[in-house]
C-alpha positions, 0 to 999 in steps of 0.5 A: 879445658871443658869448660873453655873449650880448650882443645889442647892443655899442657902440664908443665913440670920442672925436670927435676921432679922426674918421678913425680912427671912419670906418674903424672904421664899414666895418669894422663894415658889412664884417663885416655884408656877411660875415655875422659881426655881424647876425641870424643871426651866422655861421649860429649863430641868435645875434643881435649888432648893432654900433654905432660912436658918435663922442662929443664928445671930453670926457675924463671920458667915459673914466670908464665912468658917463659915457660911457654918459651920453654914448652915451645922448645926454646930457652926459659926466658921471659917475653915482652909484653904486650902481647898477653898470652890470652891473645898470643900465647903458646904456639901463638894461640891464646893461652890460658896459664894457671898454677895446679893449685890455683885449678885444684881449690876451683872444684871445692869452692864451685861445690860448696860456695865461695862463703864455704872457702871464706871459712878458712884464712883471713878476711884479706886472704881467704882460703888455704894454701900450700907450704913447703917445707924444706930445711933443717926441720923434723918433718919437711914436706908440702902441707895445706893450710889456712891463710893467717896459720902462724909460720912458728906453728908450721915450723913447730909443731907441723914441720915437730921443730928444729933438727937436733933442737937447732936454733932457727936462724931465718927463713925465706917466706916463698921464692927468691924474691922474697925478703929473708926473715930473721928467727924473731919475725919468723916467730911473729910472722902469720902465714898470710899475704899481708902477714908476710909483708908486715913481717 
């Protein structure tokens, strides 16, 4: 928001991760009480309020249209386009819209370098990237790692395999609109944008 001189950021997050919401909203009013977000940010005469917005939960409100639909109070739903959000977005203001990970990898890469970032992955998808893992594995949760890691090595030894040594059946690769692998393109699959297609 500094940066673009944004006066106004919104943090969307689904409803359904409450308690992760409510931290998020003290860390938003520490950062007031410390003088980093407000009117004066950090003595710098720039201006940046934050606000944390809980939606209903509706997975079409991960689609950037419909979540400003949602933010501004009205059903999830996509919107025609043109106009783009840069020119008439949010509140009919232009409106930047980014996913937390894409802002969180900004400040390491900025530091060290884009060279520095391309130490990780493959030559086509460089960097890293966040996995979550639900399901019948040993460990589920969020793990970042590089682009190109091997999906039966995430399953494996990341996630320490099956529940109960199940057999794994299939797995769905990211959202609902990605197509089901099987257990054997699974096992053969890398953890890369073109992995996954060639998958």
């Amino acid at each position: 928001a500094y940066a673009m001189g944004a006066e106004h950021v919104y943090i969307y997050c689904r409803g359904e991760f409450f308690e992760a919401t409510q931290v998020l909203a003290k860390a938003v009013e520490d950062a007031y009480e410390d003088g980093i977000l407000g009117d004066d940010v950090l003595g710098s005469g720039q201006k940046i309020d934050v606000t944390v917005f809980a939606g209903a939960g509706a997975y079409i409100c991960g689609e950037e249209t419909g979540l400003m639909s949602s933010l501004e109070g009205r059903r999830g739903e996509p919107r025609v386009k043109p106009p783009f959000p840069a020119a008439v977005g949010a509140f009919g203001m232009p409106t930047t819209i980014n996913n937390v990970e894409t802002l969180a990898a900004i400040p390491p890469i900025v530091t060290n370098g884009g060279e520095w970032y391309r130490q990780w992955g493959t030559e086509e998808s460089p960097g890293t990237k966040l996995f979550c893992v639900s399901g019948h594995v040993n460990r589920p949760g969020n793990y970042e790692l590089p682009l190109g890691f091997p999906l039966k090595d995430l399953i494996y030894e990341v996630c320490c395999g099956m529940v109960e040594d199940r057999p794994l059946k299939a797995v769905i690769p990211g959202g609902s609109s990605v197509a089901l692998l099987s257990a054997e393109e699974a096992e053969n699959c890398s953890l890369s944008y073109e992995g996954v297609i060639e998958a």
